[in-house]
C-alpha positions as CSV (number, residue, x, y, z in Angstrom):
1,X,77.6,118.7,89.7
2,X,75.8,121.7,88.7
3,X,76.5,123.3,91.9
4,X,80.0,123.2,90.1
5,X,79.5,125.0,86.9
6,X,77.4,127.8,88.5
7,X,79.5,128.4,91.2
8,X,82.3,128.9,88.3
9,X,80.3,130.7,86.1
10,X,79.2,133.2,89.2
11,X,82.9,134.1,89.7
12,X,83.6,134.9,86.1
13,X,86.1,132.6,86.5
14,X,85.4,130.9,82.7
15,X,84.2,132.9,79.7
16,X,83.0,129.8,77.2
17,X,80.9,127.3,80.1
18,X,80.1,125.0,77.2
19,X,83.8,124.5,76.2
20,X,84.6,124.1,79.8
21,X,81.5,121.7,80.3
22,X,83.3,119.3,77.7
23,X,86.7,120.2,79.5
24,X,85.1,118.8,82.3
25,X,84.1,114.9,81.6
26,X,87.6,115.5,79.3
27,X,89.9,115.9,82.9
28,X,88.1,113.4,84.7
29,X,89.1,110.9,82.0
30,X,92.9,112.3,83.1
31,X,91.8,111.9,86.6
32,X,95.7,110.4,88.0
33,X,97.0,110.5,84.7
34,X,100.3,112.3,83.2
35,X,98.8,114.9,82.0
36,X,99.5,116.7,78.4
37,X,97.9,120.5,78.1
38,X,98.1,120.1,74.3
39,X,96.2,116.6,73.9
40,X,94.0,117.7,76.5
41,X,93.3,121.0,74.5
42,X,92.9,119.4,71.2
43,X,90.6,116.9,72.5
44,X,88.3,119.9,74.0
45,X,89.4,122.6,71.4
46,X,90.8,125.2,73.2
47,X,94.3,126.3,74.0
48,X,96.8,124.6,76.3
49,X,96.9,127.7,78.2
50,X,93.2,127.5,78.4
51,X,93.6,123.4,79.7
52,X,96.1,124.8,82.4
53,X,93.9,128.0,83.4
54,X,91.2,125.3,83.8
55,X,93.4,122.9,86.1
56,X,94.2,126.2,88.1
57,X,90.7,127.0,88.8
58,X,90.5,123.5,90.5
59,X,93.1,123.9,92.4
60,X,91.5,127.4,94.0
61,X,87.8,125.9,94.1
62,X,89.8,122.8,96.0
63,X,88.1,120.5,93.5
64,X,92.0,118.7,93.0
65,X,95.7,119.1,93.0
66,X,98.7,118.5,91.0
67,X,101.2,116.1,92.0
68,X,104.5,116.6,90.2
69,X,106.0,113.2,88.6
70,X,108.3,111.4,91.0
71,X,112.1,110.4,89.7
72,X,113.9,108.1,91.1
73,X,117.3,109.6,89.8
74,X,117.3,113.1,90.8
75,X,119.9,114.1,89.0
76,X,118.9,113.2,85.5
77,X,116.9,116.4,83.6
78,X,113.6,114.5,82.7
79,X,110.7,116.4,81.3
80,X,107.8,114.5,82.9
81,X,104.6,116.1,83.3
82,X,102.4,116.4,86.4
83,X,100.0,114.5,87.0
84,X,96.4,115.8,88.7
85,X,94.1,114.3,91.8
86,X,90.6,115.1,91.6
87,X,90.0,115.1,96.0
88,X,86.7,113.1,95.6
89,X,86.2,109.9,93.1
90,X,82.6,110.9,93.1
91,X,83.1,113.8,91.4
92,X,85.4,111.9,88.7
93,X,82.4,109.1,88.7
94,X,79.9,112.1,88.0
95,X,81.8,113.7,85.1
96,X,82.9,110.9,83.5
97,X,79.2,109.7,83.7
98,X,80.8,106.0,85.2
99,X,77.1,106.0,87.2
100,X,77.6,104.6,90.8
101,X,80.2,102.7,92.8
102,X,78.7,100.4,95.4
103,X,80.9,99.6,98.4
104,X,81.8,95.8,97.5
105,X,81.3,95.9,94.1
106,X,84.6,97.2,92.6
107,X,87.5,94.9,93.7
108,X,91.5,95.9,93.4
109,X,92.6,93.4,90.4
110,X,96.2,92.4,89.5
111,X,96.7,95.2,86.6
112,X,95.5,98.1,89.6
113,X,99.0,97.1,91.6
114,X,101.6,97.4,88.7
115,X,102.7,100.8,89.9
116,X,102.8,99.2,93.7
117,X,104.6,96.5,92.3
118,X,107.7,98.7,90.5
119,X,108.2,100.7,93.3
120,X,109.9,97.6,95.3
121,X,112.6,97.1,92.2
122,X,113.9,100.7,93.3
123,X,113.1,100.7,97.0
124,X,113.4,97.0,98.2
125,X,114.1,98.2,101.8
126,X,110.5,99.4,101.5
127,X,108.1,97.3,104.6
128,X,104.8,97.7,103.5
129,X,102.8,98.1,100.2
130,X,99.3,99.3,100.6
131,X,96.1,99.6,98.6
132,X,93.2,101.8,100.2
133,X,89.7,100.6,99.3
134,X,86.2,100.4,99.5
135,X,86.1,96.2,99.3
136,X,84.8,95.0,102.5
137,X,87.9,92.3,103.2
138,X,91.1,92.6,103.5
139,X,93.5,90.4,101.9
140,X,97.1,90.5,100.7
141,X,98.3,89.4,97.6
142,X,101.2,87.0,96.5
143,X,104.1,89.6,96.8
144,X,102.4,91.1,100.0
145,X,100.8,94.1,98.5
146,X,98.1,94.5,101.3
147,X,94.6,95.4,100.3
148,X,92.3,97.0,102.8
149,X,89.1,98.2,103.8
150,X,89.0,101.5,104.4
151,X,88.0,101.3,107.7
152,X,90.4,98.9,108.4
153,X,93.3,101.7,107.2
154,X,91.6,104.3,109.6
155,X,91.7,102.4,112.4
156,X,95.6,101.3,112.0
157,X,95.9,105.0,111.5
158,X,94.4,105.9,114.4
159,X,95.7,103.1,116.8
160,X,99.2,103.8,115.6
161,X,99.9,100.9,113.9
162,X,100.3,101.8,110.5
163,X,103.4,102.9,110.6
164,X,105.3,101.4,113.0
């Protein structure tokens, strides 16, 4: 992860590298969260403008992106913040010092499909729920939510399947 910080600091793109070292493990404890600038900002004691200038420089180094919060009812005015994708968990695992991930040895559980399990109240017409992983079986759970090996996803992908 050091390539990270020196390839920052060489552009000049970040005046204070400690601050933005603490920024660091700080977003990828947000890591597909809503995000708030001003917690975020308190928490690493700088500006929110500072948080967001951050979040920019990871969207031009590629290290992420911003996904704006979905609504349902497009025509009510709700504030809701974005939220932001680191493009590799191991990155994440790295700054928020989690250690390693062994294929296998972190499994989907019931409280990781609450999101998949809202999203049929509003779109019942919806055919398929599905839950990209590393677990090495695929399975499917009581209200169909389908878990599956990666592999298993690419190859549907490939063959056609997965959306047919």
């Amino acid at each position: 992860m050091d390539y990270l910080k020196e390839e920052i600091a060489a552009g000049g793109l970040v005046r204070n590298l400690p601050q933005f070292s603490t920024f660091l493990e700080a977003a990828s404890l947000s890591d597909t969260e809503q995000l708030s600038f001003a917690t975020l900002a308190r928490d690493v004691g700088v500006s929110a403008p500072t948080v967001k200038n951050y979040f920019e420089i990871f969207e031009d180094t590629l290290i992420g992106n911003f996904l704006q919060a979905f609504r349902y009812h497009p025509k009510r005015r709700l504030e809701l913040s974005p939220k932001f994708y680191f493009f590799d968990v191991g990155i994440v695992n790295h700054l928020a010092k989690r250690g390693k991930i062994q294929p296998g040895t972190e499994r989907i559980r019931q409280d990781h499909l609450k999101g998949l399990r809202e999203v049929i109240t509003d779109y019942p017409k919806i055919k398929r729920r599905i839950v990209i992983c590393i677990e090495k079986t695929r399975r499917i759970t009581d209200d169909k939510i389908e878990i599956l090996p990666y592999s298993d996803f690419l190859d549907e992908l490939s063959a056609g399947k997965l959306f047919s």
